[in-house]
N, C-alpha and C positions, 0 to 999 in steps of 0.2 A: 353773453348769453350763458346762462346757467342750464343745468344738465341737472335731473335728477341721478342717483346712481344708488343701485340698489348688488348686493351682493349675491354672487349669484355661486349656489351649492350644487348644481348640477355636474356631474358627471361627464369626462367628454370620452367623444370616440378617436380622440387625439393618441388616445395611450395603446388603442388598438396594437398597428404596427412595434409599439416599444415594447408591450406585454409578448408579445410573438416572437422576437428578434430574442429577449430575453431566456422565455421557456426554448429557447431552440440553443443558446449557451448553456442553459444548466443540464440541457441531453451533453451537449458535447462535455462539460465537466464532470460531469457524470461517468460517462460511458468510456472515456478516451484514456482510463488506467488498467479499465476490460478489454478495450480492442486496437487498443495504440500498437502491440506486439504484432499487428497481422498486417500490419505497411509498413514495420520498421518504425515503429515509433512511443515503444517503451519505454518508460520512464526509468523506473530502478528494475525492471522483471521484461523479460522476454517472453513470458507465460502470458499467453489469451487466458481471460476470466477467471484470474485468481488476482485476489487483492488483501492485501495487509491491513492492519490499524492505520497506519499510516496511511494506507490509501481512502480508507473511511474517513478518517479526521480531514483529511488536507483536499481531496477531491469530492467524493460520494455526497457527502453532508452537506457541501458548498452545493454543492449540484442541486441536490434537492431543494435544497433553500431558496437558490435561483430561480428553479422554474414553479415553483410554487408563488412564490413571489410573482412570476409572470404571470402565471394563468389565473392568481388575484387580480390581476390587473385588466383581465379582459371581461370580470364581471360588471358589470352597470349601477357599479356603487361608489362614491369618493371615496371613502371611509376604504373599503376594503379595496382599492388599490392603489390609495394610500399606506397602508400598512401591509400589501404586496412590494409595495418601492422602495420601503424600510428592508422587508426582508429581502429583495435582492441585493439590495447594497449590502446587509449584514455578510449575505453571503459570498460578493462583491469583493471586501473587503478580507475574510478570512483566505480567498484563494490569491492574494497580493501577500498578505502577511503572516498568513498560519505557517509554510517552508520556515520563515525566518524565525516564527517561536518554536518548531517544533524541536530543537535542542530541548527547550525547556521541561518536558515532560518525556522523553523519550530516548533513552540512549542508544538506540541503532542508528546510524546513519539513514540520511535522505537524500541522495541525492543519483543524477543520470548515469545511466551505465555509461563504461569508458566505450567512447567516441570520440569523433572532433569535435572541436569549441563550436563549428558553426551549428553544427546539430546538436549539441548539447544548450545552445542560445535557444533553438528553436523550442527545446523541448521545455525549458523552463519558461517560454514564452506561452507557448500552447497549449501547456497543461494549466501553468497559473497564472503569470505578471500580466501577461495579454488577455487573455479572459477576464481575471478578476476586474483588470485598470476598464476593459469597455463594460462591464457591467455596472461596475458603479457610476459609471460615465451616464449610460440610458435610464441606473434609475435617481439618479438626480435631476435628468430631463424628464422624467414621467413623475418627478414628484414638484418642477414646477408648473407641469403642466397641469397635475393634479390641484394646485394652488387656489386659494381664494383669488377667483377673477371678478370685475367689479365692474360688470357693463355701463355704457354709457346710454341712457334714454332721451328720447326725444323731450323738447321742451313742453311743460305742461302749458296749455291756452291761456294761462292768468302770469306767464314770464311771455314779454313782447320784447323783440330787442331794440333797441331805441338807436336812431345815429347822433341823435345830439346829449350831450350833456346836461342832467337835469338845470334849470336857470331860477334859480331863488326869487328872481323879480321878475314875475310872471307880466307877461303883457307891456312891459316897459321894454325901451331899449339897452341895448348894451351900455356901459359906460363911455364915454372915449379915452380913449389913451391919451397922456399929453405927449407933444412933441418931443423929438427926441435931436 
C-alpha cells in the first residue's frame, strides 16, 4: 500500500516545555554570578551584584542568549524557534567552552575562590560545564523536533491494495510446475 506523504511546515507545541526549561537556565546563567555569594556560592567574588568582564563574557551574555533563545521558541513560528535553538546552543556552547578560552583574551585569572575540590567541582559545574552540556542538550532536542516532519496520509481511493500478485495471463491458469 502506498501513502501519499506531504511535508509538513507546521510548528509544534512539542518545543513548549524545551523553550521554558531553557528560558529558565539562562535566569540561572545569568543571575547565579549576582546572587551565588548570598548561599555561599560565589565563583571568583564573595560580592552580591557586582560582576566583572569576566562575568559578562563567560556568564551574563550566555545567559541572555539562552533565554532568548527559549522564549523564541515558545512563539508559534518554525522559523523563529528554529533560530531560538541555534541560539541557545550558541549560548549552550560558549558556557562549556568560553572558561577554557578565556586565557585567550584576558590576563586575570578565572577561576573558584579557594575551597574544597568538592565545592569548587560544584561550582564549575553550576555556574558553566552543567548548564552549558544540558543546554545544548534541549536545544538539539528542540531543533529536532523543530525538524522537517513528513506525515504519513491516508491512501488516496484510486491506490486499492490487492492480496494477489498482478498475473500477466489474465483469465488462464497458472502454469504447472513439473515434478520435482
Amino acid at each position: 500500500m502506498t501513502a501519499n506523504r506531504v511535508p509538513s511546515r507546521r510548528w509544534t507545541a512539542k518545543v513548549l516545555p524545551v523553550g521554558f526549561i531553557l528560558m529558565v537556565l539562562g535566569v540561572w546563567a545569568f543571575f547565579v554570578p549576582l546572587v551565588g555569594p548570598y548561599f555561599s556560592f560565589g565563583f571568583d567574588t564573595d560580592t552580591t551584584w557586582v560582576f566583572s568582564g569576566s562575568h559578562f563574557t563567560l556568564s551574563l551574555l550566555p545567559g541572555m542568549a539562552v533565554f532568548l533563545g527559549g522564549l523564541m521558541m515558545l512563539r508559534p513560528t518554525r522559523l523563529g524557534g528554529w533560530i531560538g535553538g541555534l541560539l541557545a546552543a550558541a549560548g549552550g556552547a560558549w558556557l562549556t567552552i568560553g572558561t577554557s578560552l578565556h586565557p585567550l583574551w584576558s590576563d586575570t585569572g578565572f577561576a573558584p575562590m579557594p575551597t574544597s575540590a568538592r565545592h569548587a567541582a560544584a561550582l564549575w559545574i553550576g555556574y558553566f560545564y552543567g548548564v552549558g552540556a544540558l543546554v545544548i542538550y534541549l536545544a538539539a532536542y528542540a531543533q529536532g523536533v523543530l525538524a522537517r516532519r513528513v506525515p504519513v496520509l491516508e491512501p488516496t481511493p484510486t491506490q486499492t491494495p490487492t492480496s494477489e500478485p498482478p498475473n500477466d495471463r489474465a483469465g488462464q491458469p497458472p502454469p504447472k510446475q513439473p515434478p520435482a
